[in-house]
C-alpha positions in Angstrom: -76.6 63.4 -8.2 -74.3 65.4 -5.8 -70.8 65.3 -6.0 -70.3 66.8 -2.5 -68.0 65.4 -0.1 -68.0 66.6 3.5 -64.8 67.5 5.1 -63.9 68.4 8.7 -61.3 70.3 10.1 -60.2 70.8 13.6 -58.3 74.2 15.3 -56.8 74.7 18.4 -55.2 77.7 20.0 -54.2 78.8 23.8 -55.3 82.3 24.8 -53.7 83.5 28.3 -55.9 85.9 30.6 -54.8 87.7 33.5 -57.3 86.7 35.9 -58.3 83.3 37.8 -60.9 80.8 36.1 -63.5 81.2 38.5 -64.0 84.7 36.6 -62.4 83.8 33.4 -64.8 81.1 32.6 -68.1 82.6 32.8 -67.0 85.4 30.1 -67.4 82.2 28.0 -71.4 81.5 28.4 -73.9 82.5 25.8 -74.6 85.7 27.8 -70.9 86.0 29.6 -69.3 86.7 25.8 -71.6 89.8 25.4 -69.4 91.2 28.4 -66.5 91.4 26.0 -68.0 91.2 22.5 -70.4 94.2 21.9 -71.5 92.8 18.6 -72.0 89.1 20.3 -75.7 89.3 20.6 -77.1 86.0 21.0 -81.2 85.5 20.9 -81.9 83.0 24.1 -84.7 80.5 23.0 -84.1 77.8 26.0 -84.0 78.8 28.6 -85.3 82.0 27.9 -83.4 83.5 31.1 -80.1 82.4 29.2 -79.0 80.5 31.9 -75.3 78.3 30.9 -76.4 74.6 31.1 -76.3 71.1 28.9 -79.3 72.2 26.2 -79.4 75.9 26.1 -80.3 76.6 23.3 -79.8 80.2 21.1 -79.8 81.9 18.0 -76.8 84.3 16.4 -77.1 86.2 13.3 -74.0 87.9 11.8 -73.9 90.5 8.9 -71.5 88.7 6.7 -72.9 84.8 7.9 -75.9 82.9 8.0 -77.8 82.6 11.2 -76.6 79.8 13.3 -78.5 78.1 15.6 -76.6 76.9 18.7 -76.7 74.2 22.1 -74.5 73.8 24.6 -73.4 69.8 24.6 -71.1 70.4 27.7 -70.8 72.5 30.6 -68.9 71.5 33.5 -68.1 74.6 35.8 -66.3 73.0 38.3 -63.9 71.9 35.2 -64.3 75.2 33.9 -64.8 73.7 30.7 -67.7 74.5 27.8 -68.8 72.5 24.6 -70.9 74.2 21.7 -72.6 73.0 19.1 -74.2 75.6 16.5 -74.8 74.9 12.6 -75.6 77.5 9.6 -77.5 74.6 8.1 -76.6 76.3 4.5 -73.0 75.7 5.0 -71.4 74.4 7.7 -71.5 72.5 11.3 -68.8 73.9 14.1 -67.8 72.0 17.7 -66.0 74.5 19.9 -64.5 73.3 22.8 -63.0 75.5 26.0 -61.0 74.3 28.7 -60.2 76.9 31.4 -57.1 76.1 34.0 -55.1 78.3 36.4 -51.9 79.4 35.1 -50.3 81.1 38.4 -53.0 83.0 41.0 -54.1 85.4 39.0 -53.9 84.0 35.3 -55.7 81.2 32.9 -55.2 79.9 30.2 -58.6 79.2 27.8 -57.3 76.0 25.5 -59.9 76.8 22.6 -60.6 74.3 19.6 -62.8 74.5 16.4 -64.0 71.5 14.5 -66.0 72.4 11.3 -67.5 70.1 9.3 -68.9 71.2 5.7 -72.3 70.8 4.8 -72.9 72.0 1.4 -70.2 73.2 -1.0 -70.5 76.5 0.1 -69.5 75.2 3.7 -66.4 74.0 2.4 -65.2 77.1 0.7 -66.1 78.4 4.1 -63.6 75.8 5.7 -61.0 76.2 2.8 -61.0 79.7 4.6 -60.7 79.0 7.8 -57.0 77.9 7.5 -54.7 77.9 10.6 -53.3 81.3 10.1 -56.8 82.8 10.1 -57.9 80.9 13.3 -54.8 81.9 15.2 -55.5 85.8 13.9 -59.4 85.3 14.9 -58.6 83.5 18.4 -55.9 86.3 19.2 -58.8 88.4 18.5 -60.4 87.5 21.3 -57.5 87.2 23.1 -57.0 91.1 22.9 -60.9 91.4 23.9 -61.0 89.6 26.6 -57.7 91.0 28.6 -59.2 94.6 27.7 -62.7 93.6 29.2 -60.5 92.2 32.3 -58.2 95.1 32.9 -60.8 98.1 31.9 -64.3 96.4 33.1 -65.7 97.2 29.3 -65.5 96.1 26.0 -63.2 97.5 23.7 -64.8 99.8 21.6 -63.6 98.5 18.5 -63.8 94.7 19.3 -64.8 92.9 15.8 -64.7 89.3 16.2 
């Protein structure tokens, strides 16, 4: 008999961008990321053209991770705001939520929150990692990505999310 008990843990962090949301937001799609992410490479199963939407539906395998297997549960672009849902059914379940909102004319801010839920004991060591200080050194991460994919048109060339 298992002795497991699932825990869940929730992280939130603000990233500000200098450029509106109506082209901040999209660099948050399935596809969008890759703008900024070169080694975000995400395997479209539905639909296959990778269109954003409620039930798209991809794949992401990462050297040092299990594959994950994600769907979008909310997308609202007029709210400029994006809910995922992707689970590494060997470890661990994640929720990320973003919320996009003009900040002056030219700037957003993305509010971005984690909720990981453990599914195995080696999901929780995985969420035993994830403290606060690691999310807000991870979500500044892409912070620095993103404003370099705004201000140069490219990712940076040594992005590692």
């Amino acid at each position: 008999m298992s002795t497991f008990v699932a825990q869940q843990i929730t992280r939130t962090q603000t990233i500000r961008l200098p450029a509106p949301p109506n082209e901040v937001f999209p660099l948050f799609s399935p596809l969008g990321e890759r703008r900024w992410e070169p080694d975000w490479n995400p395997v479209m199963l539905y639909p296959a053209s990778g269109a954003a939407q409620v039930g798209t539906v991809f794949t992401t395998q990462h050297a040092s991770e299990p594959m994950k297997i994600w769907t979008i549960i909310g997308y609202d672009p007029e709210q400029t705001t994006i809910s995922y849902l992707n689970v590494a059914p060997t470890s661990h379940l994640t929720r990320i939520d973003i919320a996009c909102a003009a900040t002056g004319p030219q700037t957003t801010s993305a509010r971005v929150s984690y909720t990981l839920t453990a599914l195995t004991p080696h999901g929780a060591a995985y969420l035993d990692r994830f403290t606060a200080d690691h999310y807000q050194v991870y979500i500044a991460s892409w912070e620095a990505a993103i404003v370099h994919y705004l201000t140069h048109g490219q990712p940076h060339a040594h992005a590692h999310l």
